[in-house]
Every structure is written in structure tokens, then in C-alpha cells.
C-alpha positions as CSV (number, residue, x, y, z in Angstrom):
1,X,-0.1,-36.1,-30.2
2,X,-3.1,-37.4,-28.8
3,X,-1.3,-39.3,-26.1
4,X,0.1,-36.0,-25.1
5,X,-2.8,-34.3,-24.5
6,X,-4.5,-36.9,-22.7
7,X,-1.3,-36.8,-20.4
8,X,-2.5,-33.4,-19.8
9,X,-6.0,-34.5,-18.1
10,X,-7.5,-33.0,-21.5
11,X,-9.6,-35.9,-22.8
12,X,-9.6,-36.6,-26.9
13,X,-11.2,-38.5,-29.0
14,X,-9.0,-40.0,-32.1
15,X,-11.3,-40.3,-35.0
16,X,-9.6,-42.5,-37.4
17,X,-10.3,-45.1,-40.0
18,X,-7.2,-47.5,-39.2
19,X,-8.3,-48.8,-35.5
20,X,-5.0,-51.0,-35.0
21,X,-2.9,-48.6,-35.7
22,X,-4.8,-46.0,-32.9
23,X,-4.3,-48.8,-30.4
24,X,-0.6,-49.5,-31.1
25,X,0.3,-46.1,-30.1
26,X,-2.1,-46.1,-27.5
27,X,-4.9,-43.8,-28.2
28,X,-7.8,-43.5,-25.1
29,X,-11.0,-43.4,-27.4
30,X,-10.8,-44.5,-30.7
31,X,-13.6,-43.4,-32.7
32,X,-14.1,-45.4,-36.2
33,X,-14.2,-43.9,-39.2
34,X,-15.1,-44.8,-43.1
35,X,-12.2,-44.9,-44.9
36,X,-8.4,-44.2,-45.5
37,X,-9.5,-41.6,-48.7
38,X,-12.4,-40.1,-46.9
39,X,-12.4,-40.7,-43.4
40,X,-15.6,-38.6,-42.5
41,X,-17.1,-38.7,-45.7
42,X,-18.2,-41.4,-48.6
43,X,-18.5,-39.8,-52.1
44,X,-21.2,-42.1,-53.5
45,X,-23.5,-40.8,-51.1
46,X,-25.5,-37.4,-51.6
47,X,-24.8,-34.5,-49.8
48,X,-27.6,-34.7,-47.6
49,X,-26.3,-38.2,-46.3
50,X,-22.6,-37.3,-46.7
51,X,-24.2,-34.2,-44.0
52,X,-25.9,-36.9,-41.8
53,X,-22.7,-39.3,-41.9
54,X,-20.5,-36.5,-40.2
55,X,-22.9,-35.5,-37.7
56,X,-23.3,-39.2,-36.5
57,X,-19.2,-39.5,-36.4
58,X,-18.8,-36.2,-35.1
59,X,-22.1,-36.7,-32.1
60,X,-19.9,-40.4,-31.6
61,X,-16.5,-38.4,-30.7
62,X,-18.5,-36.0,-28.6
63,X,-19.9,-38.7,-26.3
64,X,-16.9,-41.0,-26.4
65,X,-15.3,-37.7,-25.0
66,X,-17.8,-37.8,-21.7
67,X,-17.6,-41.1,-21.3
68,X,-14.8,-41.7,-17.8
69,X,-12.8,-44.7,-19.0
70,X,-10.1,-46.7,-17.6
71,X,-8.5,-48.8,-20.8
72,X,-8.4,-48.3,-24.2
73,X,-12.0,-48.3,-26.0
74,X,-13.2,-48.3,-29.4
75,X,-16.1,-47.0,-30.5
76,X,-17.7,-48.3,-33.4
């Protein structure tokens, strides 16, 4: 899906925890995430930091989605 929209001049940002796969099927911006249970979260941390965690991943996809690229790239 996000190959499709990108072939519509929208720009996306594929937040996912499972990098290779993102690449295989040839996702733009691939934005990391934690893991395959929680991708934008981690239970063991408190809600305060689970809050913080987010806003990082979230404020990562929003610049990755500015940035004018010409290959694939992974943001870590």
C-alpha cells in the first residue's frame, strides 16, 4: 500500500519494526521501530517514557517525510 501511494507523488513514511522486509517490497522511507509486539511502544517502560518513545518515532516519520530522496533510506 505504501508503494502505491508514493506512486501517487504522496510521500509516506513506513514505520515498521522489520526493516528487511520494508525494503524487499520497496518502501521509500523506512522508519524503525521497537518491536514486532509493540512497535511504537515498550511495556517495561513507564508511561511518561512509553509518551516520549512515540513522540521521538512519530517526530522521526515526520522528518523522514520532508526529507527529497532518491533511493531507498532507513532511518534509524
Amino acid at each position: 500500500m505504501v508503494i502505491e501511494i508514493e506512486k501517487e507523488g504522496i510521500p509516506t513514511a513506513h514505520m515498521v519494526n522489520m526493516v528487511p522486509v520494508a525494503q524487499n517490497v520497496g518502501s521509500a522511507r523506512i522508519v524503525k521501530t521497537v518491536a514486532i509486539s509493540h512497535p511504537l511502544g515498550d511495556p517495561a517502560l513507564s508511561q511518561e517514557e512509553q509518551y516520549d518513545l512515540r513522540y521521538k518515532l512519530v517526530e522521526k516519520a515526520l522528518a523522514a517525510l520532508t526529507d527529497d530522496i532518491d533511493e531507498q533510506t532507513v532511518y534509524l
